[in-house]
C-alpha positions as CSV (number, residue, x, y, z in Angstrom):
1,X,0.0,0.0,0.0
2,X,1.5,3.3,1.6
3,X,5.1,2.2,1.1
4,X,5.2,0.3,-2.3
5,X,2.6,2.5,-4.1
6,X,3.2,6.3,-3.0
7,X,6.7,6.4,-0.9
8,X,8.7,3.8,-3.4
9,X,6.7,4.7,-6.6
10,X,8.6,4.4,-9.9
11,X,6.4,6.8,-11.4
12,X,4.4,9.6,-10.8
13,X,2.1,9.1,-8.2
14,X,-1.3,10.6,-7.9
15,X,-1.5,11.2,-4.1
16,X,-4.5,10.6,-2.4
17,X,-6.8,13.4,-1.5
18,X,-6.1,12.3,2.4
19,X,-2.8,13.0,2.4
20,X,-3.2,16.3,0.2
21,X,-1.6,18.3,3.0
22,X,1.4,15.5,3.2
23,X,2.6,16.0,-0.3
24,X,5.8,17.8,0.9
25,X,6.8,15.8,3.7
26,X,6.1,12.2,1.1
27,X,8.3,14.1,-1.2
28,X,11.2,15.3,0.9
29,X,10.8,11.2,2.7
30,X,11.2,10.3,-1.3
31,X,14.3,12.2,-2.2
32,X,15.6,11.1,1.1
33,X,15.6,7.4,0.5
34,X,16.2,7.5,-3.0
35,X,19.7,9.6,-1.8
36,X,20.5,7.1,0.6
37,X,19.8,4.2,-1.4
38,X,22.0,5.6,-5.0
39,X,24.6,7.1,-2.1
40,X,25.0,3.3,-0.4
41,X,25.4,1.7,-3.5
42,X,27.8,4.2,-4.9
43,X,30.0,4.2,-2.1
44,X,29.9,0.4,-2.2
45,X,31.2,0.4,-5.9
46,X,33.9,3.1,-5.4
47,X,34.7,0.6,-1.8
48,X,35.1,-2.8,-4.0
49,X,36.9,-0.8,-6.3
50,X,39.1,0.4,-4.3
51,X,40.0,-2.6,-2.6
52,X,40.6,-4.2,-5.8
53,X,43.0,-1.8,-7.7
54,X,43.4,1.5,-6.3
55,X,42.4,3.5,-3.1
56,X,40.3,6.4,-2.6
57,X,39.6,9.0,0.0
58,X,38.0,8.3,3.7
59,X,34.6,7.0,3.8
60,X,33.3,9.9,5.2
61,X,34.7,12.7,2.5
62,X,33.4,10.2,-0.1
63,X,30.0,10.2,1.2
64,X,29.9,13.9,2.0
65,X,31.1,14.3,-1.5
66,X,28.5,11.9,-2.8
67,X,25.7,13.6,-0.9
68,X,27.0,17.0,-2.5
69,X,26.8,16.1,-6.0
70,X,23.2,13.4,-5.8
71,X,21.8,16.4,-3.7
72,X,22.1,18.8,-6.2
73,X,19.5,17.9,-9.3
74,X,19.9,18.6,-12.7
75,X,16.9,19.9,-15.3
76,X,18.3,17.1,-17.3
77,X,19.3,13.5,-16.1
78,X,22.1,13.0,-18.7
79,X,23.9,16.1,-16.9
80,X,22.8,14.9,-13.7
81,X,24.5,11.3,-14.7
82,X,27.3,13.0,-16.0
83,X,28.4,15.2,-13.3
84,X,27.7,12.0,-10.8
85,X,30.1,10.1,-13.0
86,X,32.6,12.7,-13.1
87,X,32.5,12.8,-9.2
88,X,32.6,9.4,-9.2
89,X,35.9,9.4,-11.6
90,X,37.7,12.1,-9.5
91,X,36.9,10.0,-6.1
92,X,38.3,6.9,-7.6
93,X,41.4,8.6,-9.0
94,X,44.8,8.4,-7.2
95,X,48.2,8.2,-7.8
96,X,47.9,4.4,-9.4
97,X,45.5,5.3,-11.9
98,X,48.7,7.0,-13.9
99,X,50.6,4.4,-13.9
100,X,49.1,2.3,-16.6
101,X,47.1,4.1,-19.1
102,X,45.4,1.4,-20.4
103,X,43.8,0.0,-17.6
104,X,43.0,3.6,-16.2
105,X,40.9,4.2,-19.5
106,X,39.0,0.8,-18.8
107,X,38.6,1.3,-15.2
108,X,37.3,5.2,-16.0
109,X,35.1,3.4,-18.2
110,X,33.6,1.0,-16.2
111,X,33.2,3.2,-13.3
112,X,30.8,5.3,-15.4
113,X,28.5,2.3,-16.9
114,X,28.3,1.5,-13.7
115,X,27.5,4.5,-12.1
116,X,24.8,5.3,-14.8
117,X,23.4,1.9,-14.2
118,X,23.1,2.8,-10.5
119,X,21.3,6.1,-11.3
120,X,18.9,4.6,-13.6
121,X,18.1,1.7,-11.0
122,X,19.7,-1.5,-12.7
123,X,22.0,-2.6,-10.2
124,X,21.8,-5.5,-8.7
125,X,23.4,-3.6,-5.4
126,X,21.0,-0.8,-6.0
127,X,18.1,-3.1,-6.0
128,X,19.0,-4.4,-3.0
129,X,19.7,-2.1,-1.0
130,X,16.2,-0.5,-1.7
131,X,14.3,-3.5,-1.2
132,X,16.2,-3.6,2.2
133,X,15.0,0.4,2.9
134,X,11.7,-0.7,1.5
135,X,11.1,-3.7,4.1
136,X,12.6,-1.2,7.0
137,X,9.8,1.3,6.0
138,X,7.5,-1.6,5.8
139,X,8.3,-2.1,9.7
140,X,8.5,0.8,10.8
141,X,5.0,2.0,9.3
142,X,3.2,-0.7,11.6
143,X,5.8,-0.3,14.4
144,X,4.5,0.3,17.8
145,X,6.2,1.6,21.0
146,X,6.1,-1.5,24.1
147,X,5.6,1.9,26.3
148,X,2.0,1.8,27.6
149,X,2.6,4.7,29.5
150,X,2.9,6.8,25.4
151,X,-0.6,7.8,24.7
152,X,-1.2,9.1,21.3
153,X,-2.7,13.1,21.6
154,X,-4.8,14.8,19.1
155,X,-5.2,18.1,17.9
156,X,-2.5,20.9,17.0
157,X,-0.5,21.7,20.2
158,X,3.1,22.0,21.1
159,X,4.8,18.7,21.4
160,X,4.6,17.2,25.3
161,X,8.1,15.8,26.2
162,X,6.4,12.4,26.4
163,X,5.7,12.9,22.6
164,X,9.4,13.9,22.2
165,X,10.7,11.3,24.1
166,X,8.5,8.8,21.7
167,X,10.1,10.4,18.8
168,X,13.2,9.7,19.6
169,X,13.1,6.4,20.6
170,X,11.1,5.7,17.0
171,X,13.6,7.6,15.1
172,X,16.6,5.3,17.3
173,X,14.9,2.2,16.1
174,X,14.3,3.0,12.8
175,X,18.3,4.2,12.8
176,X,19.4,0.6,14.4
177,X,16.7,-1.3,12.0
178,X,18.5,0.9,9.1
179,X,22.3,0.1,9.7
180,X,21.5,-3.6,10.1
181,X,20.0,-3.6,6.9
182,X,23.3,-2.4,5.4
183,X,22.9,1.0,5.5
């Protein structure tokens, strides 16, 4: 339903008149998981690469650099590949990529077919990884708190700490159900 139809939707989506004033919020939850899932599997090529023939920069300035460049949207998707692939390239590159010419041209070369075929969702790492965020959404949808003290409040107020308090502890399972799901 909910997750498979409107927040995993391969297409446009005509969102129910119920969750009219939700748009935003499915949208933004959208991008999200679409940037973590294209992210993941990115850094996971560049980290198989690298551990194969050449090294790259820390995990973390690869994935700030990854979130940089997938964050920021083209009009068109073959600039939007392209610039990807070219961050891709400059990530990968180090000082054994000049060594052998040859091999740098083929290695340049598969690191961009496979960086487009990430982007355009026909990776077999891509697909997993979002069928992992999917099945985490899945859970956490229908997740409930074993806190029978939390009861659920209507209306628009100001959040009570308890309310807080059930926040966090949601968004600290959905984090620990996340990262042993690969992420």
């Amino acid at each position: 339903g909910f997750v498979d139809n409107i927040l995993f939707a391969t297409h446009a989506v005509a969102i129910p008149e119920i969750l009219a004033m939700d748009v935003r919020a499915i949208r933004a939850v959208r991008e999200c998981t679409r940037l973590a899932v294209t992210g993941a599997a990115l850094q996971w090529m560049l980290t198989t690469t690298a551990t194969t023939t050449m090294t790259t920069t820390t995990p973390q300035d690869t994935g700030a650099a990854l979130v940089s460049c997938l964050a920021q949207r083209e009009t068109s998707q073959e600039l939007f590949q392209q610039r990807v692939q070219e961050v891709i390239v400059t990530l990968a590159k180090n000082e054994t990529m000049h060594q052998d010419d040859n091999n740098d041209k083929k290695l340049e070369a598969s690191l961009r077919h496979r960086t487009k075929r990430i982007l355009n969702g026909d990776d077999p790492v891509w697909n997993l990884l979002e069928k992992r965020s999917r099945n985490v959404f899945r859970d956490m949808v229908v997740w409930k708190e074993h806190d029978p003290s939390w009861i659920m409040q209507t209306g628009i107020a100001t959040r009570s700490r308890q309310q807080q308090q059930h926040q966090q502890r949601f968004e600290t399972e959905a984090k620990k159900r996340f990262r042993s799901s690969g992420f």
